[in-house]
FIDOVEX-849162 format. One record per residue: x, y, z of N, C-alpha, C in turn. Coordinates in steps of 0.05 Angstrom, whole numbers, padded with zeros to 5 digits, always signed. Layout:
// FIDOVEX-849162
XYZXYZXYZ;...
//
This chain:
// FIDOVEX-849162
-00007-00226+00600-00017-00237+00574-00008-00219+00552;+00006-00233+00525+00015-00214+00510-00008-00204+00492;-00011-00182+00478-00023-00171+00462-00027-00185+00440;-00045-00183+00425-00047-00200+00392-00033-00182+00383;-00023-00183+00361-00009-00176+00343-00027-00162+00316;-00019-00140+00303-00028-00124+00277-00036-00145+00261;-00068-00148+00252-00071-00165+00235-00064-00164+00208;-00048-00137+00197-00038-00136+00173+00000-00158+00175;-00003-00162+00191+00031-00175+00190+00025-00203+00176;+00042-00210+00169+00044-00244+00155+00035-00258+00186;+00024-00276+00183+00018-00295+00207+00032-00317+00196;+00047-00317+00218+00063-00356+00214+00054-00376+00242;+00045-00397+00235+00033-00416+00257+00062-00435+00260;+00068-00448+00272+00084-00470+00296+00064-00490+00293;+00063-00520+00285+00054-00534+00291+00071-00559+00305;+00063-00562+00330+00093-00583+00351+00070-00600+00369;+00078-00630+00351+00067-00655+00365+00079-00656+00397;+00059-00666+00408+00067-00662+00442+00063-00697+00447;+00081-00709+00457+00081-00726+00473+00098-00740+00491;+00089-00734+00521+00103-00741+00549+00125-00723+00540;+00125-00693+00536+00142-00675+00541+00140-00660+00556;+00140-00665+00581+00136-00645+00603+00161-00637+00618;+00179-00646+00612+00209-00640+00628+00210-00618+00604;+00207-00625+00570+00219-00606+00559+00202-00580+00555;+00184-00579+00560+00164-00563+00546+00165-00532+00558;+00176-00533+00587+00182-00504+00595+00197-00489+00578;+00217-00497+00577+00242-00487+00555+00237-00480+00527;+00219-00501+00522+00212-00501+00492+00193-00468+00488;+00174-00465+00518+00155-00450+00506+00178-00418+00507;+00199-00414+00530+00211-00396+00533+00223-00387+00506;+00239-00414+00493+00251-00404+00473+00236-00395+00452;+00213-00404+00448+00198-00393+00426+00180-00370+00427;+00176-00358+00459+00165-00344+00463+00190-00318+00456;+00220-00323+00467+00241-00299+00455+00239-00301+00428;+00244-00318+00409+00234-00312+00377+00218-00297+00371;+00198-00302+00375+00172-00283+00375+00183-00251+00381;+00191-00243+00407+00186-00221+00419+00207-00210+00405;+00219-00228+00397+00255-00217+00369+00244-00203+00342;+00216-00216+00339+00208-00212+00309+00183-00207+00309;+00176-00186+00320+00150-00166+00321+00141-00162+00282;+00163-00171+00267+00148-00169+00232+00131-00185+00237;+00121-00200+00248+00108-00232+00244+00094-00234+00269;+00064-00242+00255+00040-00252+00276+00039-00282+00276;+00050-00289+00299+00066-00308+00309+00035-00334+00325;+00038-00356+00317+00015-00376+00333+00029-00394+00335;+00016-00401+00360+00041-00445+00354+00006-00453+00374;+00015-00483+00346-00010-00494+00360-00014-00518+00369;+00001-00523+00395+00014-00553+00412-00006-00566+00412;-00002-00598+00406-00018-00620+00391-00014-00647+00417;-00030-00637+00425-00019-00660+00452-00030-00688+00440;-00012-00706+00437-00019-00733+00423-00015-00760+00446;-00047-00752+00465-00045-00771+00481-00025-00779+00504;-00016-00756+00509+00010-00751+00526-00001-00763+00568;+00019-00780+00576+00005-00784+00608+00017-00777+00626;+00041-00755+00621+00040-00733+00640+00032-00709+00644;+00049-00695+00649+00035-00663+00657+00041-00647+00632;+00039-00659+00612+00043-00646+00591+00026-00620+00579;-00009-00637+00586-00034-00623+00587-00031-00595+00599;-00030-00592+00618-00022-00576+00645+00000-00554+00646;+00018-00566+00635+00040-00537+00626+00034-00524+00597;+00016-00542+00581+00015-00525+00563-00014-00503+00554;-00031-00517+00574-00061-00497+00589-00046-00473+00601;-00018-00482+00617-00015-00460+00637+00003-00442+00616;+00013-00439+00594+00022-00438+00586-00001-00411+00555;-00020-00423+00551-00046-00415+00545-00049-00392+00562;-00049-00393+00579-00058-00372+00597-00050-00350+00598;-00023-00359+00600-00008-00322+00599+00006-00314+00571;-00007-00328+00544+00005-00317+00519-00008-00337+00507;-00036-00323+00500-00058-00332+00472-00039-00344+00450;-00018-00334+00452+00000-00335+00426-00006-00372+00421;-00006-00381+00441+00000-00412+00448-00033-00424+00451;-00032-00446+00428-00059-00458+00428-00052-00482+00436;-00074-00501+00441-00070-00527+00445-00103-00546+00432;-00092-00562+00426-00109-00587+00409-00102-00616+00419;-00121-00623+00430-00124-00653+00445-00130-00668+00431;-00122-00692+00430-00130-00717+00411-00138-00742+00443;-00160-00760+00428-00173-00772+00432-00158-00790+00451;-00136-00804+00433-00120-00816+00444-00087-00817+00426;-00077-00832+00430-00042-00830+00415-00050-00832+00390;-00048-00821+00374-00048-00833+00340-00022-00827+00328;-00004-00829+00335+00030-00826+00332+00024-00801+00318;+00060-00792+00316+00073-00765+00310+00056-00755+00293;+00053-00774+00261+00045-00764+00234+00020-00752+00243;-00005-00769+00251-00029-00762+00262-00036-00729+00278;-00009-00730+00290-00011-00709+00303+00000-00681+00291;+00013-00688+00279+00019-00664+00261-00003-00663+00240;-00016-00684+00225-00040-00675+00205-00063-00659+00223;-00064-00664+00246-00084-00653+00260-00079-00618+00270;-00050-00616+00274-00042-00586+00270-00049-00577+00245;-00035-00592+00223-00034-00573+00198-00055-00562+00185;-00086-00582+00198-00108-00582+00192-00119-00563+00201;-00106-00547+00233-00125-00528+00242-00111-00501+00234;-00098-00504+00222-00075-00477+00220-00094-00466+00182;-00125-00450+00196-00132-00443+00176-00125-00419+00158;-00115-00401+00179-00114-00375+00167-00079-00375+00174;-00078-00384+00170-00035-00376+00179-00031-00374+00143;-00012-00354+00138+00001-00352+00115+00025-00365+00110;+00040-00376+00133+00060-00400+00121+00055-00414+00163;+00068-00448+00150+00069-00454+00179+00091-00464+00175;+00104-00476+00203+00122-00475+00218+00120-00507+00223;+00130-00536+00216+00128-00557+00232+00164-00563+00247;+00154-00576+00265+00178-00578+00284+00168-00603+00306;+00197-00620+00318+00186-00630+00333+00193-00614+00367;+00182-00627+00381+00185-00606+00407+00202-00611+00433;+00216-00630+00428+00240-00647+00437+00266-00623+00440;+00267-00599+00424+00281-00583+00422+00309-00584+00411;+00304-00615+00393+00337-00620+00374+00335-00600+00350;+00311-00591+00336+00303-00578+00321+00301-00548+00344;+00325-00524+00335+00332-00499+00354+00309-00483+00339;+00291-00477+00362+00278-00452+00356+00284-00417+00331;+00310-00415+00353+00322-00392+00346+00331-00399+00296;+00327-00415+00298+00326-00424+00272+00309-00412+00246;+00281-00413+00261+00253-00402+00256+00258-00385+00230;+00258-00356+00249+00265-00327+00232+00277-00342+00211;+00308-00352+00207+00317-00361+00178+00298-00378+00165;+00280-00395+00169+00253-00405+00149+00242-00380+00143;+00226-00370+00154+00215-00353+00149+00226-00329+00122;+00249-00322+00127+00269-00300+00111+00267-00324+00086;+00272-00343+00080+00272-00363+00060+00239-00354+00044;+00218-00363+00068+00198-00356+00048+00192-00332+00046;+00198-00303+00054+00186-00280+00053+00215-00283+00014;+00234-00291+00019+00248-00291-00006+00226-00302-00031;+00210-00321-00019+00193-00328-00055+00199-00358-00052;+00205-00375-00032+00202-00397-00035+00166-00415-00017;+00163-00433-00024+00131-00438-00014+00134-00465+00009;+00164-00475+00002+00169-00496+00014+00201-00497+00020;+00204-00493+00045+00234-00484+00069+00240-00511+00076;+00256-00527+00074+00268-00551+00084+00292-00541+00102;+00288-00548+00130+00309-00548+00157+00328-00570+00141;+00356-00561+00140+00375-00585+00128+00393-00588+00145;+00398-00610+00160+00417-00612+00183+00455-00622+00177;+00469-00588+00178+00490-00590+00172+00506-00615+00190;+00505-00617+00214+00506-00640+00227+00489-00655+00250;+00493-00673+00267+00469-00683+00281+00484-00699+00299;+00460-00698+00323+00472-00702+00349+00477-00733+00355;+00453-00748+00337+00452-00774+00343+00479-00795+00342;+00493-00813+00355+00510-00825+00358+00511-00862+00350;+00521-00879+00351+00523-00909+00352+00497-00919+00335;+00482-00938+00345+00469-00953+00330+00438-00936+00322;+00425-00916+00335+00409-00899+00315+00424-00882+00300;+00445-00864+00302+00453-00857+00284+00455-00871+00253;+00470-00892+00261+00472-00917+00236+00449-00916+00226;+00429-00921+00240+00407-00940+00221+00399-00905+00215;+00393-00886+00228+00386-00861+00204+00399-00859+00185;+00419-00864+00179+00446-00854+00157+00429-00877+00134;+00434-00913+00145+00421-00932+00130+00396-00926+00115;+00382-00911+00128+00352-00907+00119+00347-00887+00099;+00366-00869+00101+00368-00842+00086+00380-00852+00062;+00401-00870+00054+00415-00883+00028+00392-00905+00020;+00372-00921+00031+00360-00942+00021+00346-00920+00012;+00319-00907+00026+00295-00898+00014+00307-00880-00017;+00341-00859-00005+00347-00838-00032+00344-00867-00057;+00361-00889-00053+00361-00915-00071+00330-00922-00087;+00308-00925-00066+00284-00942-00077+00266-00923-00082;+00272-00898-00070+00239-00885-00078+00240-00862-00106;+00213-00864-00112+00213-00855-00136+00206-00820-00131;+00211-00814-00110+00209-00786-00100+00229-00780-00084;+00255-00785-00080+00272-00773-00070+00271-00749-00056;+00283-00743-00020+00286-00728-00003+00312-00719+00002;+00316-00700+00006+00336-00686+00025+00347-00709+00046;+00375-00723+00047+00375-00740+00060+00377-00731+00099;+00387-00705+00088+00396-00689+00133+00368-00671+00129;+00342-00673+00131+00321-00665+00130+00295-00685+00144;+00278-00666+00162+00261-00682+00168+00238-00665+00171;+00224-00661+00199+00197-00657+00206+00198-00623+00197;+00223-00612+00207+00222-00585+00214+00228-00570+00190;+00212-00549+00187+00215-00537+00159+00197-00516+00156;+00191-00511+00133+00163-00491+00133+00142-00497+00107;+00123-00487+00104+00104-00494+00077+00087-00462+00074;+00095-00445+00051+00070-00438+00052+00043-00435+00043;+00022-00422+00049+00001-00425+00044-00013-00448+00020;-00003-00445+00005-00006-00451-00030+00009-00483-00027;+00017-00491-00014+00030-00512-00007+00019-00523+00016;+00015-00509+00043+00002-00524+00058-00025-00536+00051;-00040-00513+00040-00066-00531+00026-00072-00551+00011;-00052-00552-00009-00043-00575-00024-00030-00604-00006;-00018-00595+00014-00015-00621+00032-00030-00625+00043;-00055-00609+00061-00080-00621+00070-00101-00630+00050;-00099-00629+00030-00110-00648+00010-00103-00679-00002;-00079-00681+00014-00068-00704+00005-00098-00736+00028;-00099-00747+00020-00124-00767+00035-00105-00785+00048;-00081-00796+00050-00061-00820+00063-00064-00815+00084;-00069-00847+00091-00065-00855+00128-00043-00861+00141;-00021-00874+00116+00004-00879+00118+00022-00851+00109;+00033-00837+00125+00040-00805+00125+00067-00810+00131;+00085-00810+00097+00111-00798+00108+00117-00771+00105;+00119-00752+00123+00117-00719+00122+00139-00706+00104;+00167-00718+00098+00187-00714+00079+00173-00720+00050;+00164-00740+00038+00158-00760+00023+00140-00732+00010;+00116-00727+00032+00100-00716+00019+00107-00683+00016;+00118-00676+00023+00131-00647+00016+00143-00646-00009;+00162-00669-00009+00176-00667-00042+00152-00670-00055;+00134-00689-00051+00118-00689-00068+00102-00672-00081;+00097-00649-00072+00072-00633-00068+00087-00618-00079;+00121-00611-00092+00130-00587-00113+00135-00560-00093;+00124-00544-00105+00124-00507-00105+00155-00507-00109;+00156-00481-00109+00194-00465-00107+00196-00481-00078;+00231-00489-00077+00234-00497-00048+00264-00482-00045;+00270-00481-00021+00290-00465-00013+00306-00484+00012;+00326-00493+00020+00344-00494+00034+00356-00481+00064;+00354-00490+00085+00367-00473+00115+00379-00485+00126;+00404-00491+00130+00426-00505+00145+00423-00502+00174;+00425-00521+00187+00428-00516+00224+00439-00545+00230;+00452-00538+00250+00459-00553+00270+00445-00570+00289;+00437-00604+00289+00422-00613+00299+00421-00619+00325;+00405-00607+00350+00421-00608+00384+00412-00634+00387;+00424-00635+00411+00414-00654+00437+00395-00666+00449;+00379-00676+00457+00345-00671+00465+00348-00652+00495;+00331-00629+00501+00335-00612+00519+00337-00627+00551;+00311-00641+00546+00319-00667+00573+00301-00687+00562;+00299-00709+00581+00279-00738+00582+00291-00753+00564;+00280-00773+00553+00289-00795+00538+00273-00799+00505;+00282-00802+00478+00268-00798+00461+00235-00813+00462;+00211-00803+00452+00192-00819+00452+00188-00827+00436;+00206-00827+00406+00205-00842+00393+00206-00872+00384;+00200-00896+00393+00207-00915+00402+00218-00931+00380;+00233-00950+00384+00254-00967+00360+00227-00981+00335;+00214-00991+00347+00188-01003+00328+00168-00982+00319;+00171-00953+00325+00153-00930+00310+00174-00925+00289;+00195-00920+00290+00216-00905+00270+00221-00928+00254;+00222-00965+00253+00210-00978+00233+00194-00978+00221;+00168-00976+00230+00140-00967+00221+00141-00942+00199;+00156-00925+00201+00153-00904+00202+00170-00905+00170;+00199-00904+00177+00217-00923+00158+00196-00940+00123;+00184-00960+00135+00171-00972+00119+00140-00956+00112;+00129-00943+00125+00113-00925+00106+00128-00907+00087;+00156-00897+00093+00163-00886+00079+00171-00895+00051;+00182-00924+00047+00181-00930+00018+00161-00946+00005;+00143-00958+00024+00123-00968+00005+00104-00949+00003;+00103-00930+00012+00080-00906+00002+00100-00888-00019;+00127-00889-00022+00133-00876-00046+00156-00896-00072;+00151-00925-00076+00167-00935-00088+00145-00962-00096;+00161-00968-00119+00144-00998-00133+00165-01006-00134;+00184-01003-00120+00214-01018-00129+00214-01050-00121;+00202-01048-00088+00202-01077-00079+00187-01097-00097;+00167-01083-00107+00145-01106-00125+00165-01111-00146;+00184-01092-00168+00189-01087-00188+00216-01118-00184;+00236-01107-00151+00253-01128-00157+00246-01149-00141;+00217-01160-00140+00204-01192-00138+00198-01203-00166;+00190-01189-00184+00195-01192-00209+00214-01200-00230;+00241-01190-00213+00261-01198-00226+00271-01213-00217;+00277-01221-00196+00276-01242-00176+00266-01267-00188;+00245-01258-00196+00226-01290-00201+00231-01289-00233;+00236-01270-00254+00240-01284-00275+00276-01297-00275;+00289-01279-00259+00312-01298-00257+00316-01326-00248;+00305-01334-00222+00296-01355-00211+00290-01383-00237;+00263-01370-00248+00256-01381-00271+00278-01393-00294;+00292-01377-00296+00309-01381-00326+00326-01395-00315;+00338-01388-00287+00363-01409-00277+00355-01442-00278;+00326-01445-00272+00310-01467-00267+00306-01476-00294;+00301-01464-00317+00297-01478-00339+00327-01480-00352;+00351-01465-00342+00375-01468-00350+00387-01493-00344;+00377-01498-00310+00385-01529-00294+00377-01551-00311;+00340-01550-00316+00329-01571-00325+00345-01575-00352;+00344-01559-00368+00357-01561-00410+00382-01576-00399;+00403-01568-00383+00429-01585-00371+00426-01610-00365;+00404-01617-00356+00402-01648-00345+00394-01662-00360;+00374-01644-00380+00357-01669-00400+00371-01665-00431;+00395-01648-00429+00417-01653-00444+00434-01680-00447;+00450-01678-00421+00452-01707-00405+00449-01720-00405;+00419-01725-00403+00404-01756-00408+00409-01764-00438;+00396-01748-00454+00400-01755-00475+00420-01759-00494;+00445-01748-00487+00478-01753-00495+00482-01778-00477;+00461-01792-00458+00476-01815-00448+00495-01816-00425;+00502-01785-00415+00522-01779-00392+00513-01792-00367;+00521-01810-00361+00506-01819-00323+00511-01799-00303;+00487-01791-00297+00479-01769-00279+00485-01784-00251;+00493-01770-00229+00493-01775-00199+00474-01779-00192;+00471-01789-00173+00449-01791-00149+00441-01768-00145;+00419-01747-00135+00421-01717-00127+00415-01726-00086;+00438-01711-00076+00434-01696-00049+00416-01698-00033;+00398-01710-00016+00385-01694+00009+00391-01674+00007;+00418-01664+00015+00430-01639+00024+00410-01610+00000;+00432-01619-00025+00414-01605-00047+00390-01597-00046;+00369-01625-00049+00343-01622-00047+00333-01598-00026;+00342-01604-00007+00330-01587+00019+00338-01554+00008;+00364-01554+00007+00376-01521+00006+00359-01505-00028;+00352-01520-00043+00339-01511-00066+00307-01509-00047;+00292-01521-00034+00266-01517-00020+00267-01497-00015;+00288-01499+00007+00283-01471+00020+00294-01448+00005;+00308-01438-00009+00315-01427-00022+00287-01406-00032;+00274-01426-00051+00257-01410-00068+00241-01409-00047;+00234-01423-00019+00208-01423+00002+00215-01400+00011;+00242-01387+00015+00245-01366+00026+00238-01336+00014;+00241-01346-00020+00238-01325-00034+00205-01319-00031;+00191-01342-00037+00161-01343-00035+00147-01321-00011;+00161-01328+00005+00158-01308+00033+00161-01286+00035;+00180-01277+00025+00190-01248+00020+00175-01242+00007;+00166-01250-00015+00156-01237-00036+00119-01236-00029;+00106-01260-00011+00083-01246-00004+00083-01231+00015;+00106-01224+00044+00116-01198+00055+00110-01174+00045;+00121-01172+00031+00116-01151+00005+00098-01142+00000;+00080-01156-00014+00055-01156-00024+00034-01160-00007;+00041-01169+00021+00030-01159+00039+00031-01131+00057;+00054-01116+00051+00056-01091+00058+00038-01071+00045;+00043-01071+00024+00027-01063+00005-00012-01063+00009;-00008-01083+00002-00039-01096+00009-00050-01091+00040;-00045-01085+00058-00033-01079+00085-00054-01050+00081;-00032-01032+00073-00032-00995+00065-00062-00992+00053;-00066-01014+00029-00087-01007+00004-00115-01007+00024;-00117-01030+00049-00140-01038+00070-00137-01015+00079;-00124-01003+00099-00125-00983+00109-00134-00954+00099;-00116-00956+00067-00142-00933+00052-00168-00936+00054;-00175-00955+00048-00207-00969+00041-00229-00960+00057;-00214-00966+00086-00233-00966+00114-00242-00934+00122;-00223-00908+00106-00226-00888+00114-00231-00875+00125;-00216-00888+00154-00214-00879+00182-00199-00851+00192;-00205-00836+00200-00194-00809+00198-00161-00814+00215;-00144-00795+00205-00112-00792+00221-00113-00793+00249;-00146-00777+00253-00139-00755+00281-00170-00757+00294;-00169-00760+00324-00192-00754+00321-00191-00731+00357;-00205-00715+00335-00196-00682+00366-00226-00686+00397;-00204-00678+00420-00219-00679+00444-00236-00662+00449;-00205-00642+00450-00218-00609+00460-00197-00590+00445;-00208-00563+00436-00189-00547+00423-00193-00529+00449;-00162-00511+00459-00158-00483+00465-00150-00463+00450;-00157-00446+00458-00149-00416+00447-00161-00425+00420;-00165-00444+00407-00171-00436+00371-00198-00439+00371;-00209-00429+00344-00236-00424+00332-00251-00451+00326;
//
């Protein structure tokens, strides 16, 4: 069991959502346990967030507890996805002077760390991991690249487009993000949002160490779409325009016809065909546009109900 560390050193916490990572999690704890033992400046915590995980995930990271306090663990109730599980880290990480988020998949390299860190001991409050390149290939690759140009396009808070979970915050910043009240948590979204000095760290994005992502295709939509309707009015803004254009074309058609009539021009017969493709047309717009406003309206219920992110089992090693 390693020793605690000088309580005069900066303490930096690790906060890494756990779920069904048990192939990776040996590796993960090795490599972060050499960081550590590299950088004795720093009183070092990571505080693994098991988010409803149904393998042995529990189990390597108790055993893991055991022989280096360094390593805490926090159980949740049941799955409340990634975001949940990271608000529930960032929440317990009371006394850390900067933390550490990351996911634990190990595409985000440990050995990375120390350079956040050197960023904030420089004077910045908020370290963004910026991924010089990335491992992902074919059709997720695409749709990340797609996602990263629509939201930079619609939102009214713009991100780092090669930037995600992994980064740092400190103190003065993390508190300010655990004050934020959203149920709908995009973790980029709300970093820009929240200001302080921010600083920049280039890395290289790996591989997953083993298993298969648990990210699943309908969470990273989910996920996607909290991200711009919790930071953009754009969609409402162009249903708006939408519909006063719609409008004017429609009073442009009608003034044409009843021009027509009244110059005496003999008008055609109008279309089935016509008829139908104008229905649907605007029926389709109608749709979209209460889509919309049902996303929205969606988010606003979910504030209302003030159901917590997280709800904790059992804490180890912490207070």
């Amino acid at each position: 069991m390693n020793a605690m560390p000088s309580v005069n050193l900066p303490s930096v916490a690790l906060v890494i959502p756990v779920f069904n990572e048990e192939a990776v999690l040996p590796e993960l704890i090795a490599r972060l346990t050499a960081v550590f033992d590299a950088r004795p400046d720093c009183a070092w915590s990571v505080i693994l967030v098991n988010d409803g995980s149904r393998d042995r995930s529990v189990e390597v990271m108790l055993a893991a507890h055991a022989r280096d306090q360094r390593f805490k663990l926090i159980e949740l109730s049941r799955n409340f996805g990634f975001q949940g599980a990271l608000a529930a880290g960032l929440a317990a990480t009371t006394h850390a002077d900067a933390v550490v988020t990351m996911d634990a998949d190990l595409q985000d390299p440990p050995e990375v760390i120390p350079d956040l860190v050197t960023a904030w001991r420089g004077g910045a409050e908020v370290v963004r991991a910026v991924r010089r390149t990335r491992s992902e290939t074919g059709l997720r690759r695409l749709a990340f690249d797609l996602f990263h140009k629509l939201f930079s396009a619609l939102s009214d808070y713009p991100v780092e487009p090669n930037s995600g979970t992994f980064g740092l915050l400190g103190r003065p910043a993390l508190e300010a993000f655990n004050r934020l009240p959203e149920r709908h948590r995009f973790f980029p979204g709300l970093r820009s949002w929240v200001g302080f000095s921010r600083a920049d760290v280039l890395y290289d994005r790996q591989e997953r160490a083993a298993g298969q992502p648990q990210q699943t295709l309908r969470r990273l939509i989910r996920y996607a779409l909290d991200g711009v309707f919790s930071f953009s009015y754009l969609p409402l803004r162009l249903l708006t325009i939408t519909g006063v254009f719609v409008a004017l074309l429609g009073f442009a058609i009608g003034t044409f016809f009843i021009v027509r009539r009244l110059l005496g021009i003999e008008i055609a017969q109008t279309g089935f065909t016509t008829l139908v493709t104008i229905v649907l047309f605007l029926g389709g717009i109608q749709l979209m546009g209460i889509g919309v406003l049902g996303e929205y309206l969606g988010r606003v219920y979910d504030e209302v109900k003030q159901r917590p992110n997280f709800i904790v089992k059992k804490r180890t090693g912490l207070d």
